[in-house]
Phi, psi and omega in degrees: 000130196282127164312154179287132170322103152300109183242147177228138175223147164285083182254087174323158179184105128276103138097047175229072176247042117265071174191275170014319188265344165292303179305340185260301170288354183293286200327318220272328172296347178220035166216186184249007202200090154328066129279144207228102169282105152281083186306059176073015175323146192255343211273215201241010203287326178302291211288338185274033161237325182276358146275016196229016161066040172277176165275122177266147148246120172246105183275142193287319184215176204273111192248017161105182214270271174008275162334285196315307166309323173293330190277293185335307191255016165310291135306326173279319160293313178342296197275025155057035206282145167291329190204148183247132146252161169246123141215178182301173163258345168280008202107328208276350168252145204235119170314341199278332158291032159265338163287322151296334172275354178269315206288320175319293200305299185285325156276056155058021186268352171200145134334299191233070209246118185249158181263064193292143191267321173308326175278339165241287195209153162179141176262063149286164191268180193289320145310327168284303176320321247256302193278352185279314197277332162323303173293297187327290183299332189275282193345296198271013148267332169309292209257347177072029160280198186205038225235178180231356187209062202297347172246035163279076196303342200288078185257156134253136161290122165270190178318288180303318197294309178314314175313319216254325189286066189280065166281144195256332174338108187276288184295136194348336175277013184284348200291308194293317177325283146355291190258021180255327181276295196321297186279011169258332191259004169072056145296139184276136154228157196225135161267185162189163203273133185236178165241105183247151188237130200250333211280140187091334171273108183291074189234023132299076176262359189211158170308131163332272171297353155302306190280348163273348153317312207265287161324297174321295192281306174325302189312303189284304163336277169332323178290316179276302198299330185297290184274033246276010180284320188270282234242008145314251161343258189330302179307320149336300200291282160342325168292317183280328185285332179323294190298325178276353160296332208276354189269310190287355172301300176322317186267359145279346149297335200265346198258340183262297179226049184039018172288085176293123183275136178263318231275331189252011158317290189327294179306327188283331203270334190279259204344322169280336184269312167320307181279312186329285228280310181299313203270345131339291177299297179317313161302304201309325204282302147003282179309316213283322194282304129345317152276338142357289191289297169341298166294306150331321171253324147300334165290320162274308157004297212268337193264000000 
């Protein structure tokens, strides 16, 4: 007889003790196992979860969405748990769909399953929708996905994915991050369709175009250190055959009229040093990023 799953969920929480005790009991029906990343709450958001009988984690000061999330999936390997989900805290996500985002993961069809809000229902205002599908789309070029809601926290974690899924990100950009590793280690991810709820709700903590700003550049950093031989590397290379036109430039001009030019001196010497320095970083990052993967798939090897 096949054992019952150990599902565990994740709820990051700053400063949501009026929305937190709903969000924990709606949940708790439909998992074995509550913890709750108190990111440094000023408010009453720990104890009352730790009284509605979740596992608190207490960060002393507010170390980010990311933190929280890394801390999550920390724990879940620890606890060998089959499936994680993560969602918010503030309401906007409905515990009563975590049964839907799981059943891929136990009948073994994704690795990862997000929880899109495009595919089902949300009054987000249009600015949001508008920056969401942005990020999205800078995604599935960047990272080479296929998704419709690359910043949709409402997620489930399988086994491998939990194993496998090292972010480093502190901040809103662990969402992109997150799926940027998913398609270097060939993780399956799957949507489904959610109901996400804006209305009534404060889940604005930071500027719009600040956190998308912030999201972008986390996406591209990650995209390059995933690849850092193509984005590196090759502009390496290319830096360098630059600085060396300019050097035979340099010596034929100086071979017609004894002229040395310093200003394109410069230039050949920035240009040979730049790609040295770009292609350099590009291995170590490489290098480093391979052992990673290595530790990484041994540690689910052995678990």
């Amino acid at each position: 007889m096949r054992k019952k799953p150990y599902i565990v969920a994740g709820i990051p929480a700053f400063n949501e003790e009026l929305t937190i005790a709903k969000v924990i009991l709606l949940t708790k029906k439909y998992v074995d196992k509550v913890i709750v990343v108190d990111d440094g709450s000023t408010d009453m958001t720990g104890e009352i979860a730790r009284a509605l009988g979740a596992e608190v984690i207490k960060h002393d000061e507010n170390m980010g969405y990311g933190a929280a999330i890394r801390r999550l999936l920390q724990v879940a390997r620890s606890e060998n748990a089959d499936a994680l989900v993560i969602l918010d805290a503030d309401g906007q996500h409905d515990p009563r769909e975590i049964p839907k985002l799981v059943k891929p993961i136990i009948k073994d069809e994704a690795d990862i399953v997000i929880g899109s809000r495009f595919l089902g229902k949300t009054d987000a205002k249009k600015y949001r929708e508008l920056g969401v599908r942005m990020i999205t789309r800078a995604t599935n070029i960047l990272a080479g996905t296929k998704i419709t809601d690359a910043q949709s926290g409402f997620r489930a974690y399988g086994r491998k994915a939990i194993q496998l899924i090292r972010p480093t990100d502190d901040g809103m950009g662990v969402s992109v991050e997150i799926l940027v590793q998913a398609m270097d280690e060939k993780l399956r991810i799957k949507e489904v369709p959610i109901t996400i709820r804006y209305e009534g709700l404060d889940t604005s903590t930071e500027h719009p175009i600040k956190h998308g700003a912030g999201v972008i550049n986390a996406l591209i950093i990650k995209t390059i250190a995933r690849k850092p031989l193509r984005f590196l590397g090759l502009p390496g290379v290319l830096s360098i055959v630059t600085g060396l036109f300019f050097v035979m430039w340099l010596i034929s001009l100086y071979n017609q009229t004894r002229y040395f030019s310093m200003p394109m001196a410069i230039i050949a010497v920035g240009f040979i040093s730049v790609g040295i320095l770009m292609i350099l970083t590009a291995i170590q990052i490489h290098i480093v990023r391979n052992l990673e993967k290595k530790i990484s798939m041994y540690e689910y090897t052995c678990n």
